[in-house]
Every structure is written in structure tokens, then in C-alpha cells.
N, C-alpha and C positions, 0 to 999 in steps of 0.2 A: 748647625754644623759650624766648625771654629777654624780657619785657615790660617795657618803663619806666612806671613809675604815677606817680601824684601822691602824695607822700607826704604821709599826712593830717594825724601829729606835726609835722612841719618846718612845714607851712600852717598849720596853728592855731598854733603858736610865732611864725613872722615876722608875725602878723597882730596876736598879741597886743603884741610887742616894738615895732612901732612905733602900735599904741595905736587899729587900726582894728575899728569897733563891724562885726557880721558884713554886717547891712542898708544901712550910710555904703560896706559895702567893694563889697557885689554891685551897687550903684545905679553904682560908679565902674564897675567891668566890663562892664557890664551883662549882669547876669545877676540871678536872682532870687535873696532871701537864703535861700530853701530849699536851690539848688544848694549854695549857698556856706557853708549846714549841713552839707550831705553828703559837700563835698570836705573839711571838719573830721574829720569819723565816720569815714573810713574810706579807703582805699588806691584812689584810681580811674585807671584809665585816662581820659586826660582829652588835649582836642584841641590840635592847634600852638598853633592860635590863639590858644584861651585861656589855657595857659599861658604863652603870648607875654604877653597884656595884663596877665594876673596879677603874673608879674614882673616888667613896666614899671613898675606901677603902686608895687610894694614894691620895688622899684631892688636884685633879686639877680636873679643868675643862673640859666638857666631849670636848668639838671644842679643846683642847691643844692634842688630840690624835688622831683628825682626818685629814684626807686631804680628797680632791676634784680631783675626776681623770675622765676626761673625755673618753668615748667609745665612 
């Protein structure tokens, strides 16, 4: 079976490149900046939605933050 995650590299790189503080970023999402710790730290499976809002917000495409991990 083949899971798409949030790749945690790619998210703290486009967060960093265009220069958003982690707490400025999760207040835009709305989400709290501990999630928006966790989705840095490490590979999550993570929902449409948010990674809909996520990538509005840093204006890439939602497949530029995913991978494909096979279980």
C-alpha cells in the first residue's frame, strides 16, 4: 500500500525560503504552532484541507510537498 505524507524537509525549506516565523505561519492556518513544529520534525500524514491552506498560503503546489512511501 502507497501513502502520500507531508514531507517534513520540503515544509521547513518553503517556510524557511520565504522567511515565515513557525507561530506568524500556524496563526495564518490556523492551526497551533506546535502542529506546525511537528509537521517540520517529521513525515505526517496530514489532511486535504490543510494541506490545501498550507499551499495557498506559501503559493506552491500541493504534489511539491508530498512523497509517496510505500508500507
Amino acid at each position: 500500500m502507497t501513502t502520500a505524507l507531508l514531507d517534513h524537509r520540503k515544509f521547513r525549506s518553503a517556510l524557511a525560503q520565504q522567511g515565515f516565523k513557525q507561530e506568524v505561519f500556524a496563526e495564518m492556518v490556523g492551526i497551533t504552532d506546535r502542529h506546525v513544529r511537528n509537521l517540520c520534525c517529521k513525515d505526517i500524514d496530514i489532511a486535504c484541507s490543510l494541506l490545501y491552506r498550507i499551499c495557498t498560503i506559501l503559493q506552491i503546489p500541493m504534489l511539491e510537498l508530498l512523497i509517496c512511501v510505500e508500507e
